[in-house]
C-alpha positions in Angstrom: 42.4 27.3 86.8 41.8 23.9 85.8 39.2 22.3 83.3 38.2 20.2 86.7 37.6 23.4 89.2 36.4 25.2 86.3 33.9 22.7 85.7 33.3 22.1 89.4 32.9 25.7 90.2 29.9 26.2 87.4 28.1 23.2 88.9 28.3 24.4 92.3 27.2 28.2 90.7 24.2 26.4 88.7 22.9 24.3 92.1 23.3 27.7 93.6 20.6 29.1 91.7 18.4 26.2 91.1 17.9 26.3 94.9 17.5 30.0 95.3 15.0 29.7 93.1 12.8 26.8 94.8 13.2 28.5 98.4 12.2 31.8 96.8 9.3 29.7 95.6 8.6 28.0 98.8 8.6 31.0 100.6 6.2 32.6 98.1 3.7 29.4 98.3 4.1 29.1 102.0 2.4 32.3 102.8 -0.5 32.1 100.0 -1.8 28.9 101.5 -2.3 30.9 104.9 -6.0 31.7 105.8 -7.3 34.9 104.7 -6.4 38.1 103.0 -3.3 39.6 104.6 -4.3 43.5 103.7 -7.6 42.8 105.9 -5.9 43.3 109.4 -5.0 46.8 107.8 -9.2 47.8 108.4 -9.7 49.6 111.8 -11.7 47.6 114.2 -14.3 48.9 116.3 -14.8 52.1 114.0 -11.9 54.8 113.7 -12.0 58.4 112.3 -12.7 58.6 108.5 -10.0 59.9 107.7 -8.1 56.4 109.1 -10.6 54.5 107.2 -9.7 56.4 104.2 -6.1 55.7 104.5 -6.2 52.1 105.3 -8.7 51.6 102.6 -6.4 53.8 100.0 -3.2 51.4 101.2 -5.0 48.4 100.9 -6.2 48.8 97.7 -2.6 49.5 96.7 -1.4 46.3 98.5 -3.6 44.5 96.6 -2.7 46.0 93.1 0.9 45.8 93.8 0.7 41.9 95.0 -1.8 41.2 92.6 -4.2 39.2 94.8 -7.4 39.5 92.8 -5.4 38.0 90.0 -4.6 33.7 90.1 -1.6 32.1 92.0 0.7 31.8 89.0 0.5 35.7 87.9 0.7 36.5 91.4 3.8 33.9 91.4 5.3 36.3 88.6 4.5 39.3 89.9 6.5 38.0 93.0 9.3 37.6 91.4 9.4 40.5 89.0 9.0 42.5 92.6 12.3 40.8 93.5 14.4 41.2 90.6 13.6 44.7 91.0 14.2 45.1 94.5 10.8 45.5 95.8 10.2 43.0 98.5 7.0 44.1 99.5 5.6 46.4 102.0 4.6 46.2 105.4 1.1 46.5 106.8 1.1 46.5 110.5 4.7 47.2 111.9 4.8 50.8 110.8 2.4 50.1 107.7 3.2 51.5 104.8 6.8 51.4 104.5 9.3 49.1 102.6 9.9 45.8 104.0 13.8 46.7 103.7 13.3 50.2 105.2 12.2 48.2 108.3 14.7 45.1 108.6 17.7 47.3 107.6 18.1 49.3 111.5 17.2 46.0 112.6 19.8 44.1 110.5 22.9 46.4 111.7 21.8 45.5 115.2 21.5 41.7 114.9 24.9 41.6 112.7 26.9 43.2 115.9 25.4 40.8 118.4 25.3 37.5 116.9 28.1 38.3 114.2 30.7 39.1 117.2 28.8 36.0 119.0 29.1 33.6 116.2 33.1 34.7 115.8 33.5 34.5 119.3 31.8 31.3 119.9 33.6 29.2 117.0 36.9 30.6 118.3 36.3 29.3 122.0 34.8 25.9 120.6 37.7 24.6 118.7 40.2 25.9 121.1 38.4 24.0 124.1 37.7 21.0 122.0 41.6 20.6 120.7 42.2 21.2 124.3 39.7 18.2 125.3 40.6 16.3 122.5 44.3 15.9 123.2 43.9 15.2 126.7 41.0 12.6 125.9 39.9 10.9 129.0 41.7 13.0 131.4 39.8 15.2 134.1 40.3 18.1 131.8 38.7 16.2 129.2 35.5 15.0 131.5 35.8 19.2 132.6 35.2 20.8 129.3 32.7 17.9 128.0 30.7 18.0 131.3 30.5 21.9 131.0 29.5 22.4 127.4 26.8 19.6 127.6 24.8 21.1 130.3 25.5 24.5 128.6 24.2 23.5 125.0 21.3 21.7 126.9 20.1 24.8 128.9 17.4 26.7 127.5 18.6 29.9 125.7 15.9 32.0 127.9 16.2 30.5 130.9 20.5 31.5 130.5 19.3 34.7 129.6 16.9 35.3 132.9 19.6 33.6 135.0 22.3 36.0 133.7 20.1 39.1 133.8 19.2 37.5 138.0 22.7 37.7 138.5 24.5 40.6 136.9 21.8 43.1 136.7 19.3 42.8 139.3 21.3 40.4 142.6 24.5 42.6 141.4 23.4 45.7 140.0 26.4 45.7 137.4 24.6 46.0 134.1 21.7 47.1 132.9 18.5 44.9 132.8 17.8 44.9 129.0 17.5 47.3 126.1 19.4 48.4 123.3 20.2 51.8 125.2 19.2 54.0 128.3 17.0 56.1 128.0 17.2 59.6 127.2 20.6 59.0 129.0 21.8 57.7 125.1 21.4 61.1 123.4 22.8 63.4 125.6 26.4 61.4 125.4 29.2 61.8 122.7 30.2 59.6 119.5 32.6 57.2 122.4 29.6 57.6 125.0 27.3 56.4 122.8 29.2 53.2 121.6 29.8 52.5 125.2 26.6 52.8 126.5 25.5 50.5 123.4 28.5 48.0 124.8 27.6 47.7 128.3 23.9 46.5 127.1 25.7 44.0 124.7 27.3 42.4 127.1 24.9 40.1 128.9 23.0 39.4 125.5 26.5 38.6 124.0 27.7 36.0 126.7 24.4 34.3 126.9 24.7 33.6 122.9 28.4 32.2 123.4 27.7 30.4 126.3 24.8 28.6 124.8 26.4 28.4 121.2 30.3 27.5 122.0 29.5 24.2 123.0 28.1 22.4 119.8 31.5 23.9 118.3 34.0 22.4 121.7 31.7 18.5 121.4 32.2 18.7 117.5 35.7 19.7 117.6 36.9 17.2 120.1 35.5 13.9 118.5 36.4 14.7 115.6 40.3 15.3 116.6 40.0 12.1 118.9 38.9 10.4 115.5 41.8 11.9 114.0 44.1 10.6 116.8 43.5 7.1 116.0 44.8 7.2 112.5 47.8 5.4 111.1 49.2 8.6 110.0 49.0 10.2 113.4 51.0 7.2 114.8 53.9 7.5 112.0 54.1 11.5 113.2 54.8 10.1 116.8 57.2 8.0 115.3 59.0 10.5 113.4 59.5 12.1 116.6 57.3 15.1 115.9 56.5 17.5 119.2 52.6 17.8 120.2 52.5 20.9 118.6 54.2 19.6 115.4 51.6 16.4 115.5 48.4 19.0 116.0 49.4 21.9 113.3 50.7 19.8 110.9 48.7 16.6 110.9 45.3 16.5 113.4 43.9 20.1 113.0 43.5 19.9 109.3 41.6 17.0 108.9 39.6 17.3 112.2 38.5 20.9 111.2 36.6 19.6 108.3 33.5 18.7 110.3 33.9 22.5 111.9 33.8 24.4 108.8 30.3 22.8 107.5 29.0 23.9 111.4 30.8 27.5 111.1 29.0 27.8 107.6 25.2 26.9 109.1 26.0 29.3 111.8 27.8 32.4 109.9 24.7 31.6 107.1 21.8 31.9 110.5 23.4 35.3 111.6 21.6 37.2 109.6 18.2 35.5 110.8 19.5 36.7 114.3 18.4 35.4 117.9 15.0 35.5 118.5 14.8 34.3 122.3 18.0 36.4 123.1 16.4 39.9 121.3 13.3 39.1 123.0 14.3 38.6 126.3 16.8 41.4 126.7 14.4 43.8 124.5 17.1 44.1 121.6 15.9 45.6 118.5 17.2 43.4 116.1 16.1 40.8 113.0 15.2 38.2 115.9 12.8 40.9 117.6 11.6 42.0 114.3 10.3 38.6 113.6 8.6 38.1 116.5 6.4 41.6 116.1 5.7 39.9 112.7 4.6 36.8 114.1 2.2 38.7 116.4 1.0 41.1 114.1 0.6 39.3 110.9 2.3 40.7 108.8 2.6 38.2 106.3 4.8 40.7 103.9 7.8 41.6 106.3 7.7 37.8 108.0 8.0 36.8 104.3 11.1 39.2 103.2 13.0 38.2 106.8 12.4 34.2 106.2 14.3 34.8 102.7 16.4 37.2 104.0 18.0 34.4 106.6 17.6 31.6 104.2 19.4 33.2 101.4 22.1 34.0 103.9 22.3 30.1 105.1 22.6 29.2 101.3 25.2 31.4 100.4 27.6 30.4 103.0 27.1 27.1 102.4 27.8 28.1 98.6 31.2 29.8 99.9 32.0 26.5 102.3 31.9 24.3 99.4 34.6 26.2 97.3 36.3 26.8 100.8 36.5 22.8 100.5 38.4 22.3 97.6 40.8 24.0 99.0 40.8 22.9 102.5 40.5 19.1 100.9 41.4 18.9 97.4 39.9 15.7 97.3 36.3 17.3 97.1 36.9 18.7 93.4 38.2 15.6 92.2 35.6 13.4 93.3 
């Protein structure tokens, strides 16, 4: 390893941290300057038994010691992140109150990373094939085709795909189910293979709404940046060297019209983890997308909190990972 990379990687390693550490600020300051004290939703309204008033009282009292709200912003700042070094990322208060914020996003997370982790790969895949496809045949009606198709996809609302698809497949053809993660009582009566079937035949209209709504920034991106590529000098010596199509596309176009891709593919492999709000919701998926919008609804500040620096941590460290990607995908990145 050189002095150079050496000295490149460490400065890409210290930015990395500097900026964890001001969005794990942000997100900290965000939430105190909300109205309110969070742990007050916990009290029952309209009465409740004693023994619920006890217990909400009890927990909220804890809440408040553990987050250390009657103490000022900046020990509450350090408490934060003492909390997070040590793993505790707070605890929720209305979505099954009480527990870990991590013991609620995990089941959630292992959903979310199936749908839009197999989406995302699926998606970037069928993206740049279509746009080289386009891109080589630039102005042709396969070219107008695949433009024509992916704008009006990209430019469709992600629910309105969603209802549309679940219209067509599930309710005009009664092919798949409507929504859900699984059926119903159905689920736990099957076997180990029955069970990951019946979990893939309710993946699959979820799956192709996400990749028909999220190939397309991928094909547009794709093609104009191989069309730019197309119009170099060096593309024009590789025709005159007599080089086949494939020769000129492998060897010459693809690497340097992929580099726009990869800083996508990074933005989108870093948002998996925040998962697909409008898809979850809509087919009644319990994943990280869902989760957040029960958050949202219920206020609770703690596990919205933990999920926004969950998916922000996961766009910055893919991003991290792109940028040493770089160097090697254009060494001209390290020695600048």
């Amino acid at each position: 390893m050189s002095a150079t990379y050496r000295t490149y990687l460490l400065r890409k390693v210290a930015g990395l941290l500097v900026t964890v550490l001001l969005i794990t600020s942000l997100n900290f300051f965000i939430f105190q300057v909300l109205p309110g004290d969070p742990t007050r939703i916990l009290l029952p309204r309209g009465g409740g038994s004693p023994t619920d008033v006890i217990n909400t009282t009890r927990l909220r009292d804890q809440l408040v010691h553990e987050w250390g709200l009657d103490r000022p912003v900046y020990e509450r700042f350090g408490i934060y992140l003492w909390n997070l070094l040590h793993g505790n990322w707070g605890t929720t208060i209305t979505y099954k109150a009480g527990n870990d914020v991590w013991a609620v996003i995990l089941p959630s997370l292992a959903n979310t990373l199936v749908l839009t982790g197999v989406g995302t790969v699926v998606a970037i895949y069928m993206g740049i094939k279509l746009g080289l496809f386009a891109g080589w045949r630039r102005g042709k009606r396969a070219d107008e085709t695949v433009v024509l198709s992916s704008l009006l996809l990209y430019s469709m609302p992600t629910f309105w795909l969603a209802i549309a698809l679940i219209f067509i497949f599930a309710v005009y053809l009664p092919l798949l189910p409507v929504g859900g993660s699984v059926t119903p009582i159905v689920h736990d009566t099957l076997d180990v293979w029955g069970k990951l079937a019946d979990r893939g035949i309710h993946l699959v209209l979820p799956l192709a709404a996400f990749i028909l709504n999220e190939h397309a920034i991928f094909t547009l991106i794709m093609r104009n940046s191989l069309i730019e590529e197309l119009s170099e000098d060096y593309m024009t010596t590789a025709r005159a060297k007599g080089l086949s199509e494939r020769q000129q596309l492998r060897r010459h176009a693809v690497p340097n019209a992929r580099l726009p891709v990869s800083t996508l593919v990074a933005l989108y492999i870093g948002w998996i983890l925040s998962g697909a709000i409008v898809i979850e919701v809509v087919f009644g998926l319990n994943g990280v997308g869902n989760l957040t919008y029960e958050a949202v609804v219920n206020r609770d500040y703690p596990l919205l909190s933990a999920i926004f620096l969950v998916g922000t941590l996961g766009v910055i460290v893919a991003n991290a990972i792109l940028d040493v990607l770089y160097s090697y995908l254009d060494p001209r990145v390290t020695e600048a």
